[in-house]
Structures are given as C-alpha cells and as structure tokens.
N, C-alpha and C positions, 0 to 999 in steps of 0.2 A: 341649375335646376336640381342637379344631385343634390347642393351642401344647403339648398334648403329643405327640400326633403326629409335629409337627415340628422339637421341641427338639432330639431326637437329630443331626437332622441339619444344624442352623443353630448349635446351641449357645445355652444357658440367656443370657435378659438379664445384664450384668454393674452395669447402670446405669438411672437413672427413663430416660431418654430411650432408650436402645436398648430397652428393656421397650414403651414407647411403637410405636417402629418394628418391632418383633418381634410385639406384639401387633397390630398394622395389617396387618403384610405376611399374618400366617397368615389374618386372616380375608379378605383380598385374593384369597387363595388359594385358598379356599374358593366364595368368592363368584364368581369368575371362572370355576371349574370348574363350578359351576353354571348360569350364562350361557352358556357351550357350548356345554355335555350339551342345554338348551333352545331354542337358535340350530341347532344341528345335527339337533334329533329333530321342529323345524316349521320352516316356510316359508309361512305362509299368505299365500293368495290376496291381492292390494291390489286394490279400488277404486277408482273413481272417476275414474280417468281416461279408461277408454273401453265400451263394453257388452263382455261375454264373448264370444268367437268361439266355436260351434259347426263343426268341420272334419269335412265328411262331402261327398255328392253337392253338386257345384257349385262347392263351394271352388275357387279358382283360387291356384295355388301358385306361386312361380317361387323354386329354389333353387339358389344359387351352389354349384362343388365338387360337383355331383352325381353324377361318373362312380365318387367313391370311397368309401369311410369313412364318417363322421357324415353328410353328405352323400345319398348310397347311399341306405345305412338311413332317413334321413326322408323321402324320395323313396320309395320303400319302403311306410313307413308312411302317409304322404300318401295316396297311391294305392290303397292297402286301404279306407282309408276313405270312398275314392271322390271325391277331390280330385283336378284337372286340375293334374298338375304341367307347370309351366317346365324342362326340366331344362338348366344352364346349368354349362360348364364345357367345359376345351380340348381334350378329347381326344373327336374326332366319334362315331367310333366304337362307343367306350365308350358314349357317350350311347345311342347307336343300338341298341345289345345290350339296356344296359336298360330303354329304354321298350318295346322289344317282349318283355320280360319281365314288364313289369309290365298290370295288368287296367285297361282302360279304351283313354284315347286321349291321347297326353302331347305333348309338343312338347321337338323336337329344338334348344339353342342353342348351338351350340359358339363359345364367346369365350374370350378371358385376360380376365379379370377387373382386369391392371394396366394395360388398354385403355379410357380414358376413354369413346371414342365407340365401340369394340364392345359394353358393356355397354348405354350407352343403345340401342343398337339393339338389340339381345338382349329388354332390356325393353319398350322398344315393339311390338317384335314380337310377342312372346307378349302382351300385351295386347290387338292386334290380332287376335289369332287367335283366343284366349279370349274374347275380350267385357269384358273389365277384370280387375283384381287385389284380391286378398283377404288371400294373405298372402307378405310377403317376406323372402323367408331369405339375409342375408350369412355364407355356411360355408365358403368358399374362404379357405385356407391353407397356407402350407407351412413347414418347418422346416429349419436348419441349428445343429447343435450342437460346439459343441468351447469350448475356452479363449479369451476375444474376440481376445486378442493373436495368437492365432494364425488367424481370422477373415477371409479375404479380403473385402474390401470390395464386391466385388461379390456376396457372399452374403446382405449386410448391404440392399444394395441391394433387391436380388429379393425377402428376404422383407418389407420394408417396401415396396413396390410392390403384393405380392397381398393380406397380411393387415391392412395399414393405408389402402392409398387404394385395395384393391380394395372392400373394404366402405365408404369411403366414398362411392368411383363408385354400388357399386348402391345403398345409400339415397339418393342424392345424386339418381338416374334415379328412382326405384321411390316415392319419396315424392308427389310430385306425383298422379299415379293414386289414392293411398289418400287424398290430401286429398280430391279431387276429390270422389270418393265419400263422404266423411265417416264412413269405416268399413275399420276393416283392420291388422294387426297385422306387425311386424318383429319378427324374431329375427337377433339379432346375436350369432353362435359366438365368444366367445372364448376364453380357456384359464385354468384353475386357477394359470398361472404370471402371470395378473393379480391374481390375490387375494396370490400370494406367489412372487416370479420365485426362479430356480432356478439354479445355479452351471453356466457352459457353455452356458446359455441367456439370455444380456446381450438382444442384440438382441431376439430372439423374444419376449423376457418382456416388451421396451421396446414392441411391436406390437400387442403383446394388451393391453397398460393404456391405448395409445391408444384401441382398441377400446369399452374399459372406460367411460374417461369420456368420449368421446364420445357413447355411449346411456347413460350416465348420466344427463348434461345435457338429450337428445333427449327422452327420455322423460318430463319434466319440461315442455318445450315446445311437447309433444303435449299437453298436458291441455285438456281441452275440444275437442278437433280431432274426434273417432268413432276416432283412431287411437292405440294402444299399442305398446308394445317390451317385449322380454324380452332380458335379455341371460344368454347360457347360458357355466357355467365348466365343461368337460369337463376330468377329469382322467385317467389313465392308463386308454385304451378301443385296445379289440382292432381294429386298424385297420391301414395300411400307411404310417401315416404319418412311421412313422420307422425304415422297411427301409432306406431308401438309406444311411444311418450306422450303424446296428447295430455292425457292426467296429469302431468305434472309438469307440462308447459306454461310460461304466463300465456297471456291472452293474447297477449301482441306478438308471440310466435307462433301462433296455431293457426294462422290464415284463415281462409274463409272463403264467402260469395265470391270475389273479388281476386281471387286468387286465379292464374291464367292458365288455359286448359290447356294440356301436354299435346294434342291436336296441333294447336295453331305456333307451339314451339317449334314443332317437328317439321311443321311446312316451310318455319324458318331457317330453322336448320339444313335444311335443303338448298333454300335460298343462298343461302351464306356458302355453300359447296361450291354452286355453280356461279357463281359471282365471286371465288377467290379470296373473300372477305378475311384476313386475319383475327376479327372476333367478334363476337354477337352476343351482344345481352338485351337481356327479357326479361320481362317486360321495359320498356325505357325507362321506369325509374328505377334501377338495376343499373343504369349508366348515369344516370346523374348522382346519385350517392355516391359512385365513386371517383365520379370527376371533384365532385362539393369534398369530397375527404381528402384529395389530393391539393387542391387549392387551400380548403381552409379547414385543419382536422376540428379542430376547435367548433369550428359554423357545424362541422361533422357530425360531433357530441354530441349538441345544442337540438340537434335534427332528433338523433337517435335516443335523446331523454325524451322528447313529445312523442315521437314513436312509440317509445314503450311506459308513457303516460307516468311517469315516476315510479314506478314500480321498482322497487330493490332487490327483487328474489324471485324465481319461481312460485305461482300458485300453489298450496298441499292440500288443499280440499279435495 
C-alpha cells in the first residue's frame, strides 16, 4: 500500500537496486510517521530517579523571571496550590504587584540573574526565610532576533549572560539546599528552538541547547540523590516576550490567536513536576519538530520553508 501511494510521486523502480532503496525508503516512511504520531500523543512519566513531588501547602518554590510570561503564570499556579513562592527577577516592583496579588505569603527577590553573587544571595535568602527549598525553577530569559550578520555582538552577549549562565548561577546556588535535603526537584525552561533552532534566531537557539544538555546530563547525575529535573521546551505561548522586536519580525515569527496561553503551560509544568517527567514540550507540535529534524533534517527544512512561507529576510516595513 505504501509503494503505491508513493510511486506517483518518487517514480516507479527502473532497476533490483533502486526497487531495493524505493521499497526501504516507503516503508521508512511509514514507520517513521508512526513513531511520531506515538512520541508526540505520550510522554510518560520516568522513574526512578527520585520519589514524585506533591506541590500543594508548604511547597517552598523559588522561580527565576517571575515578574513576567511563563514565569508569571507558574508563580501564579504555584501559589494556587498553596506553595511559598521565591519570586526572583529584576524588575522590584513588578515582583511587589504580584505577590500581593497572589494568596498566601511570597517573598519579594529582585536580582539579574547574569549576577553570579546576587542570585546566590537571592537563593539563600529565600531559604532563609522559608525554612528550606523544594522546588527550583531556572525561567529567566530573553531574546534578540534578526539575521546573525546583522547581530550586535552585544546582544549576543546579553542573551547568553541571562539564558545560559543565568540558569547555570541558579542551579549552580539552588542545588546544594536540594542535596542537603535529599529531596526536591529543578525545572529548567528552555525553548522548542533546542529541539530544532530556527532561522534569525542563531544565538538564542545556541543558549537554549546549552540549557538542553546541560540538564540532560544533570539529570542523569542526580540519580540516587532524592533530587530530579525536568527540562521544559515551550514553544510559541502568549507572553511579551517578543514585543520589543515585533517590527521587524517576519510574520511567521510574531505568533498570533493560536499561540498557547502561559496559564495552561504552567499547569503543565506542574504536571511534569509531580509525574517526574524528564521533559515537556508545548504545545505538541514543539515535539514533533523535533523528532521530524532528528529523523529526517532535510523533511525538517522542507517543514520550516512552508512555515515561514519563502520568505528570505525579516520584514522592514
């Protein structure tokens, strides 16, 4: 059934060996779009590396990036459930609006995250005030998009400061507390342009795949410790995180209606905590891109020119 299907459009074997590589590639093809549809429709839970976390009253939280976006919302959701959020991130203010927005009793830490020794102290702090840590969230990032060549180096710099060695400042502080205890979970935000980086976004993509295998490896480290990691791939969520470029985005990076509210992230994120999950991406086609570029970068491409409609540049209008 496959090699008819696909004769039309590959053209009939002419020879044993092309009949060979014709008959291979359709069931390849098959078999792969199978693999998936079944990658992308489960995720289950993994074992064994530390007990499942229950997040509800007592939880002690501390979440980088809190004042905005994914950030926000799992602080947010934290707090619903009656977890004592950290809330950790540069703008005071901000912080200050939203814990007294939110129900309970939260603690205010305004740091840059590209600040070695204000995060440790951030972290110690809220430890100190809390009573210990339960769960730590590196979510602080930011973005800068256009063509690399045209890229100031100092952009290059900045986001590799907050989404590269600001996440490894706070695990780097924040782990020692979860040994201690022998119990307690990380979550490491990184982005769907780790499973498969994206044209315009060189650097950015280069920050998030450090991110990547870094808790790849970490979570492999932790085994036997009481401590786990999840590492999350968000892909196009209703957020502000890419108002300041907007103008001079093409069209096919500026999201839209469609784009998935930092709300039902956060719930997953959650989920993903207390189910052990080693990684969770979001929306699902955020995991199938990256299975389709690991399988076949080519079929990859192919995806990501209809995506971005042939466009060759940024819009300047």
């Amino acid at each position: 059934m496959a090699r008819a299907t696909l004769a039309p459009v590959i053209g009939r074997p002419t020879s044993w060996s092309q009949n060979r590589v014709w008959r291979y590639s359709s069931s390849a093809t098959v078999a792969c779009g199978a693999l998936m549809a079944s990658i992308v429709a489960s995720d289950p839970p993994v074992s064994g590396y530390a007990r499942a976390m229950e997040i509800g009253p007592g939880t002690r939280a501390f979440v980088t990036g809190a004042s905005r976006g994914i950030g926000r919302a799992l602080a947010q959701e934290l707090a619903a459930r009656g977890a004592v959020v950290g809330l950790a991130a540069r703008n005071e203010q901000e912080l200050a609006e939203l814990a007294a927005s939110l129900p309970g009793s939260h603690h205010v830490l305004a740091c840059d995250v590209s600040d070695d020794e204000a995060v440790r102290a951030a972290i110690d702090g809220f430890v100190a005030q809390a009573g210990g840590l339960d769960l730590l969230v590196a979510n602080a990032g930011i973005t800068h998009y256009g063509p690399f060549r045209d890229q100031p180096l100092e952009h290059a710099r900045r986001m590799t400061d907050i989404n590269w060695y600001g996440t490894l400042y706070t695990v780097h502080h924040g782990l020692p507390h979860l040994l201690d205890a022998a119990h307690g979970h990380i979550v490491v935000v990184s982005s769907g342009a780790a499973l498969r980086s994206f044209p315009w976004a060189a650097v950015y993509g280069a920050t998030k795949a450090a991110q990547r295998m870094f808790a790849e490896a970490l979570r492999h480290e932790l085994s036997g410790t009481g401590v786990s990691l999840t590492t999350v791939f968000p892909g196009e969520i209703a957020t502000s995180l890419h108002d300041h470029e907007k103008a001079t985005m093409p069209d096919w990076y500026r999201g839209g209606p469609d784009a998935a509210p930092a709300p039902d992230l956060a719930r997953r994120i959650v989920e993903a905590v207390e189910q052990d999950r080693r990684g969770l991406a979001f929306p699902s086609i955020v995991r199938l891109l990256g299975v389709l570029h690991n399988l076949s970068p080519r079929a990859s491409d192919a995806f990501l020119r209809v995506l971005r409609g042939g466009t060759a540049a940024p819009r300047r209008d």
